[in-house]
N, C-alpha and C positions, 0 to 999 in steps of 0.2 A: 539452495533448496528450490528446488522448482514446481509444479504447480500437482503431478502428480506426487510428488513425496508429500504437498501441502494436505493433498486431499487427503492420503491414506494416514497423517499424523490427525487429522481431523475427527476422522473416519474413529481411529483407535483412543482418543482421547475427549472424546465430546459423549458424555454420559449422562442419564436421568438417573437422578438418586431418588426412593421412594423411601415413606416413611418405615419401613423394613428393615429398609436397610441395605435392598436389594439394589442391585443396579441395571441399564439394558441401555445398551448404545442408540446414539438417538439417528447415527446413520447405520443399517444393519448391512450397506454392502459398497464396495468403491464408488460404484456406476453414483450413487446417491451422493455422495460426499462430493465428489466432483462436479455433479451438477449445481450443487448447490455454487460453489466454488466456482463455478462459469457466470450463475445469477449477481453473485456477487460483483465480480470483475466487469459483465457486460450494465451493470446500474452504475460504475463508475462513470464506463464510459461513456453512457448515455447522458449523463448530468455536465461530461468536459463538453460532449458534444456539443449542447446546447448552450454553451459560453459559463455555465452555472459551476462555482466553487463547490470541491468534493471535503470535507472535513470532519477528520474520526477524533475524535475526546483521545490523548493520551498516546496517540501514533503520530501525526500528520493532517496535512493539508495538500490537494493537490488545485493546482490553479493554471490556466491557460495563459501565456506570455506570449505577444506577439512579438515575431522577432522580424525587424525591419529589413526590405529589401535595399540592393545596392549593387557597388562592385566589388567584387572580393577577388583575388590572388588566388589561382590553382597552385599550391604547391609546388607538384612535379615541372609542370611547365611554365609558369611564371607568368602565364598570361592574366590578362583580365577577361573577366567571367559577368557577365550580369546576374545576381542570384533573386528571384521573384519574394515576395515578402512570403512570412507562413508562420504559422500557428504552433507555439512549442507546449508541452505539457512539462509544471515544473512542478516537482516535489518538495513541500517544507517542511522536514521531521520537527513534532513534537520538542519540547526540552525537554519533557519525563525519557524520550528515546535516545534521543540523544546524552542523556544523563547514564540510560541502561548501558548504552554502546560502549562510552566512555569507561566503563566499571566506576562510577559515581555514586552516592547514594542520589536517592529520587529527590527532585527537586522539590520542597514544600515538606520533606519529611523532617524530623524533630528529634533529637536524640535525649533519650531521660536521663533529666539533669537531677541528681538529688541532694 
């Protein structure tokens, strides 16, 4: 999935329910859902930017790892390289996500015993 299919599944599935009973999508056109969905992604990055831990309840954690420079080995050519130090962003799924991915029941869920 990528970021427009994210927007327009958003888009189609993000609704206010009234006490009616009625309903009315809370984005009423792509342009919107997608913006939104830019604010999102661009608050991520502004918090890696600033060295600062990103961390959603029940999804993940994203966190900056430095990764150390040195010499490393080209591959193709066998030679040595000097590679400068640099900054990785690394992702740590949730166990509730990991549990989903899995087909596992949720982790902390209880099955009635009688």
């Amino acid at each position: 999935m990528n970021r427009r299919q994210l927007a327009k599944t958003l888009q189609a599935k993000l609704v206010v329910e009234y006490d009616d009973a009625t309903t009315e999508p809370v984005f009423t056109n792509f342009q919107s859902a997608d913006t939104a969905l830019q604010l999102i992604f661009g608050l991520i990055t502004e918090r890696l930017d600033a060295g600062e831990e990103v961390s959603i309840a029940g999804f993940g954690r994203w966190k900056i790892r430095q990764s150390p420079g040195g010499m490393r080995r080209n591959p193709q050519t066998q030679a040595m390289v000097k590679v400068a130090p640099s900054n990785k962003v690394r992702f740590y799924p949730s166990s509730a996500l990991k549990a989903t991915v899995a087909g596992k029941p949720k982790a902390g869920a209880r099955s009635a015993r009688r």
